[in-house]
N, C-alpha and C positions, 0 to 999 in steps of 0.2 A: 220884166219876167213874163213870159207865156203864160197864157193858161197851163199849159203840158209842163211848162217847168214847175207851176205851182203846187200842181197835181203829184208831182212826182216829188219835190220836197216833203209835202205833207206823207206822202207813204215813207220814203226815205225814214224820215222823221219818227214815224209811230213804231215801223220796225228796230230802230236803232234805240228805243226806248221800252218797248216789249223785251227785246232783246236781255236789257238792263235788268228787267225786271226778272224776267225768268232766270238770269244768274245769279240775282240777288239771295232768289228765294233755293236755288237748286241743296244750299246746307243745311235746311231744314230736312229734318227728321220725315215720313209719312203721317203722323199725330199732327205736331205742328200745322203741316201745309193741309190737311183737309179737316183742321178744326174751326166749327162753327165760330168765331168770333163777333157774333150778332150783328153784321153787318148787311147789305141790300140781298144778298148773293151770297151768305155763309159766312167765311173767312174766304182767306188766298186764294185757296183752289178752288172756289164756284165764282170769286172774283173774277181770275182770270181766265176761267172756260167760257165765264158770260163773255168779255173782252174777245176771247175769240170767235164765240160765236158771232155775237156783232160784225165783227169786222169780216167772217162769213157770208152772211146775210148780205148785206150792204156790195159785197163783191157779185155776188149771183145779183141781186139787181143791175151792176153797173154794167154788165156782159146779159141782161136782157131778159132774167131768168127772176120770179117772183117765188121763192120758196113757202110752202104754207105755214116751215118753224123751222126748229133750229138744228143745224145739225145732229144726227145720233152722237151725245157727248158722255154719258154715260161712262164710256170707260176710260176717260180722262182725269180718272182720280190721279194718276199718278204722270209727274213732270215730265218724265218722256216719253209718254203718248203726247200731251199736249203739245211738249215741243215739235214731234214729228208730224202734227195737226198743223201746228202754224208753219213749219215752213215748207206742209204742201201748198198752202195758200198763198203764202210768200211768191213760189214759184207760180205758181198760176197768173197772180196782181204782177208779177214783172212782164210774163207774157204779154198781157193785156197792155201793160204801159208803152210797151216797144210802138203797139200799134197807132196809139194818140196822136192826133194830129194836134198843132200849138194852138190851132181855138177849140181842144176838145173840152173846156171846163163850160161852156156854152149851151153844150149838146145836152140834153131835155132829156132825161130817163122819166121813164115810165113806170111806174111798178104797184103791188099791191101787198099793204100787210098781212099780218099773219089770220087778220076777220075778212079779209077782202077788199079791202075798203083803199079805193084806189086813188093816188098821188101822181104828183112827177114834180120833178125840178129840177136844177140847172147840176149838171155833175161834177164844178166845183165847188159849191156851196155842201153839195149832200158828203165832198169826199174833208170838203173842213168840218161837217158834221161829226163822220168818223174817225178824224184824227183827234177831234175834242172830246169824242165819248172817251174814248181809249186811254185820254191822259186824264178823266175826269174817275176811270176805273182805276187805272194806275198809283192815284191821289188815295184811295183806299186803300190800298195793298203797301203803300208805303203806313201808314196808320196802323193796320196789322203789322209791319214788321218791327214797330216801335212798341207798341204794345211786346211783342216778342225781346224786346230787350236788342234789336237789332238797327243799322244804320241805313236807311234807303237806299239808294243809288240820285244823283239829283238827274233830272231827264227834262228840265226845262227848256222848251225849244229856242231859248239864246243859247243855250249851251252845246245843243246839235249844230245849229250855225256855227258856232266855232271851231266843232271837228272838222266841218268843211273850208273855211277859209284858207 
């Protein structure tokens, strides 16, 4: 497998799992989905605005661009702003993947966090970074949905593998 295949599995991957999740949650009530359940990030809904700002974040570095924070997310209380968030970004990250060359997981970004404080590293490692935040936010959001009396979605990446086989 390429770099560029790997790359593109792992986005694959994280959308077809966000995906999951935002369907999971779209029965819930407005109370439900933006009640505090003492978790990193509130409940659901700052779960997964954090989730997408990350995965925000992370895209503006990989296209060259060091943001000082985090997207204006504010009016993302409700499921379909967020969903129409994520798949402006969706479309964006598929733009950018068109363009990959197959040793692009090699290529050294640059960037700077939100103090300044400047990194770089390899852009398949930073892009396994944020398919592993995303299912490590996700791993919350299914705990809130149980707490909720409700069943997950399972989104383990064997099990993306076999949608595509």
């Amino acid at each position: 497998m390429s770099d560029e295949q790997a790359i593109v599995r792992l986005v694959d991957f994280s959308e077809w799992a966000n995906h999951k999740y935002l369907d999971a949650v779209e029965p819930l009530d407005a109370e439900a989905f933006t009640r505090d359940m003492k978790g990193s990030h509130g409940g659901i809904c700052g779960t997964l605005v954090h989730a997408y700002g990350a995965e925000w974040v992370w895209q503006q570095r990989f296209v060259g661009v060091s943001p000082s924070g985090l997207p204006d997310i504010d009016e993302t209380r409700s499921l379909a702003v967020l969903r129409e968030r994520w798949a402006a970004l969706e479309a964006e990250r598929r733009a950018w993947l068109l363009g990959l060359p197959a040793d692009a997981g090699e290529r050294v970004i640059e960037y700077r966090t939100f103090k300044g404080d400047a990194f770089s590293g390899r852009l398949l490692p930073l892009v396994q970074h944020v398919a592993n935040h995303g299912s490590y936010h996700r791993g919350q959001v299914a705990v809130f949905l149980r707490q909720l009396g409700l069943v997950p979605p399972s989104t383990d990446l064997v099990a993306f593998d076999r949608t595509r086989a």
